[in-house]
C-alpha positions as protocol buffer text, in pm:
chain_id: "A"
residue {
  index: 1
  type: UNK
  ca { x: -543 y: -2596 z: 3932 }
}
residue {
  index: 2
  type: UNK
  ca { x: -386 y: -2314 z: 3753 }
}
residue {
  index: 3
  type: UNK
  ca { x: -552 y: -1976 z: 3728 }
}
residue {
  index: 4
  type: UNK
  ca { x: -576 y: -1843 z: 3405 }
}
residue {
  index: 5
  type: UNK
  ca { x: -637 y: -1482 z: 3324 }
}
residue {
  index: 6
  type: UNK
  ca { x: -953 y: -1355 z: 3067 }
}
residue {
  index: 7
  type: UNK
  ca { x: -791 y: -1258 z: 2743 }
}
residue {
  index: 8
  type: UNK
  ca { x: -695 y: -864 z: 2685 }
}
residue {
  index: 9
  type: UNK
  ca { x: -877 y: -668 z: 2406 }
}
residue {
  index: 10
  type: UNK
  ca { x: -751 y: -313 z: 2381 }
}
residue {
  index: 11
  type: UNK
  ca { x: -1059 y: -272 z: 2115 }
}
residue {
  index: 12
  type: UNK
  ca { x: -1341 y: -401 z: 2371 }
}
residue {
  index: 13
  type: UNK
  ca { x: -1478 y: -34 z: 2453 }
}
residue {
  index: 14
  type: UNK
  ca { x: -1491 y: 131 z: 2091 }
}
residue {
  index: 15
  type: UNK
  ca { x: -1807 y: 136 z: 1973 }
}
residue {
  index: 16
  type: UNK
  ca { x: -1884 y: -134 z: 1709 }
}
residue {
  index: 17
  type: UNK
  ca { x: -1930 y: 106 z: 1432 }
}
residue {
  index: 18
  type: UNK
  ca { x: -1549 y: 228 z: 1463 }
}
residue {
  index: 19
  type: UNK
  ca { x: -1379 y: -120 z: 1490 }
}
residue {
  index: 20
  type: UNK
  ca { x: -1592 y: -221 z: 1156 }
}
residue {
  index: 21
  type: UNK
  ca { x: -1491 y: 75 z: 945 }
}
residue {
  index: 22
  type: UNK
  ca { x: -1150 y: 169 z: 1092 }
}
residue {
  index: 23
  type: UNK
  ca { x: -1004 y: -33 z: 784 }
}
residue {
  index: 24
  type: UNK
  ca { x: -1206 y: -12 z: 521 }
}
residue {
  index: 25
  type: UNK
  ca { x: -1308 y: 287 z: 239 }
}
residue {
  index: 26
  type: UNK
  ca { x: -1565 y: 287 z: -26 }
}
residue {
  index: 27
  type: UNK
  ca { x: -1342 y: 357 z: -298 }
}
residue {
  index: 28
  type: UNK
  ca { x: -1469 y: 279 z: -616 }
}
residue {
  index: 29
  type: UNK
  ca { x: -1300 y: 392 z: -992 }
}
residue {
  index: 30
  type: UNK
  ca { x: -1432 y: 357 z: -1333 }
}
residue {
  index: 31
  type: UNK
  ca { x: -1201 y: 370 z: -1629 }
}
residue {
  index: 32
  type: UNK
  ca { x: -1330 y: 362 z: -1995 }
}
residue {
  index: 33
  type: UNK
  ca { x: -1115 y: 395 z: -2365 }
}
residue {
  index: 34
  type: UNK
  ca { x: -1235 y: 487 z: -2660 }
}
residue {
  index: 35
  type: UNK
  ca { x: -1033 y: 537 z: -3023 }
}
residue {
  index: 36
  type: UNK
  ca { x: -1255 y: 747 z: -3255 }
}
residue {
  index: 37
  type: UNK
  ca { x: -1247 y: 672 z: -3633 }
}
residue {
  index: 38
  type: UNK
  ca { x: -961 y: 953 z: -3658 }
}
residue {
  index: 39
  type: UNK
  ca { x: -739 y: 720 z: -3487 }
}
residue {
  index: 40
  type: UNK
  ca { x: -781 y: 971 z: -3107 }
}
residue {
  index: 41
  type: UNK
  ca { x: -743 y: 793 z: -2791 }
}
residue {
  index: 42
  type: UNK
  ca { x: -996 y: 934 z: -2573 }
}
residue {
  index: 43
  type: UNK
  ca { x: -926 y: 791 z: -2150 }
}
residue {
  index: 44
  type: UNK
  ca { x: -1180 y: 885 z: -1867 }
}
residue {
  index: 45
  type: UNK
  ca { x: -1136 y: 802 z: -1522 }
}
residue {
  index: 46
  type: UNK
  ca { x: -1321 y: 858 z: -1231 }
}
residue {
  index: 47
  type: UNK
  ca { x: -1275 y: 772 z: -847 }
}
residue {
  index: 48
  type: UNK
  ca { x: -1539 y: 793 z: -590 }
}
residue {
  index: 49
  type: UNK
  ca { x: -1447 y: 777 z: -211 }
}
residue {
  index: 50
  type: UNK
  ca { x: -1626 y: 816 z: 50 }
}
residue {
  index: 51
  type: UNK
  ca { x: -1550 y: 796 z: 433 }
}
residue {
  index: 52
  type: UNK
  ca { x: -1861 y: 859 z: 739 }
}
residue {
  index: 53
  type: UNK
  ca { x: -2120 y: 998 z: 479 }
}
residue {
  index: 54
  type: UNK
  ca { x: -1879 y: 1220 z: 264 }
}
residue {
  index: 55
  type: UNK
  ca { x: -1813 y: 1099 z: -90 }
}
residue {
  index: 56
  type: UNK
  ca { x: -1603 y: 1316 z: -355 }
}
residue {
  index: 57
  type: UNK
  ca { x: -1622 y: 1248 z: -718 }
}
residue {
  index: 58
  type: UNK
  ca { x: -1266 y: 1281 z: -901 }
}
residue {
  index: 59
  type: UNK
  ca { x: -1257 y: 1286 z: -1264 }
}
residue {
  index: 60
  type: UNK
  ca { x: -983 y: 1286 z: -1562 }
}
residue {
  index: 61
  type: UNK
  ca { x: -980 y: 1253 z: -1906 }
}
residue {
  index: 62
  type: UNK
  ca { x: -709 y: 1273 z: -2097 }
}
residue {
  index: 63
  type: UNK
  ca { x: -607 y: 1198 z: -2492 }
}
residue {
  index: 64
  type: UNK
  ca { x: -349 y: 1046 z: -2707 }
}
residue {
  index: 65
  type: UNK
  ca { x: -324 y: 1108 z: -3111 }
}
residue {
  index: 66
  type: UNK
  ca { x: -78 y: 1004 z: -3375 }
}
residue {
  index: 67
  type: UNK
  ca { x: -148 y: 1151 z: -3756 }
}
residue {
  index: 68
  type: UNK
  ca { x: 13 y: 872 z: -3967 }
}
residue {
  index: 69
  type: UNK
  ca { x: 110 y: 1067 z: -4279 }
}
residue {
  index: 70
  type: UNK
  ca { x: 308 y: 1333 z: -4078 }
}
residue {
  index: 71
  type: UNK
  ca { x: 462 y: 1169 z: -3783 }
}
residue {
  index: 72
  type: UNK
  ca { x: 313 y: 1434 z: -3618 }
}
residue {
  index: 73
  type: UNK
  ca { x: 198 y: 1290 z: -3222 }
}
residue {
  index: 74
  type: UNK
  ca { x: 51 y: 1426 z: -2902 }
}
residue {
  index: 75
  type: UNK
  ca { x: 120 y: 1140 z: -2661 }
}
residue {
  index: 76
  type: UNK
  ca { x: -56 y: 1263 z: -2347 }
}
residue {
  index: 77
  type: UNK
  ca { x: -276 y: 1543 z: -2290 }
}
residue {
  index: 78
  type: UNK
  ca { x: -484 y: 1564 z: -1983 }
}
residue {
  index: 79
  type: UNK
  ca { x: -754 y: 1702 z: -1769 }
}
residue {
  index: 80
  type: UNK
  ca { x: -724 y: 1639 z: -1395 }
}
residue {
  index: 81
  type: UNK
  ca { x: -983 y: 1718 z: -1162 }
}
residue {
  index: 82
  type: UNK
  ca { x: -860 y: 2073 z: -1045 }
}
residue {
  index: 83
  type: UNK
  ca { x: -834 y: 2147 z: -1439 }
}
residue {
  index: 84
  type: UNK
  ca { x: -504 y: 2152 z: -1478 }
}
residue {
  index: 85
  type: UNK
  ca { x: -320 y: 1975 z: -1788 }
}
């Protein structure tokens, strides 16, 4: 008979709650277009994470307009969450 040896498992003596969510996030994003009669793209997006209890909301909404008779066009203009453009 051969002796064999009880398998290794550098994880056995975390607690349960850290092996489960070591890999995983509750990140969850919303996205929704809209083009208003006056031919405006209107973009929002949000993002909520959220890690042990803590969530943060980020937001952005941004636009995109082209007036036909003019050529005239704003192809990006955005809001990020810090208010920036």
């Amino acid at each position: 008979m051969s002796k064999t040896t009880p398998a290794f498992f550098k994880d056995f003596n975390k607690p349960a709650d850290t092996i489960l969510n070591d890999d995983y996030s509750l990140k969850r994003t919303l996205k929704v277009k809209h083009v208003t009669p006056d031919g405006v793209a209107v973009t929002t997006e949000n993002e909520l994470t959220g890690k042990d209890g803590k969530f943060d909301l980020k937001a952005k909404i941004s636009g995109k307009y082209k007036h036909a008779a003019t050529g005239f066009s704003v192809d990006k203009l955005q809001l990020k969450e810090t208010g920036g453009l």
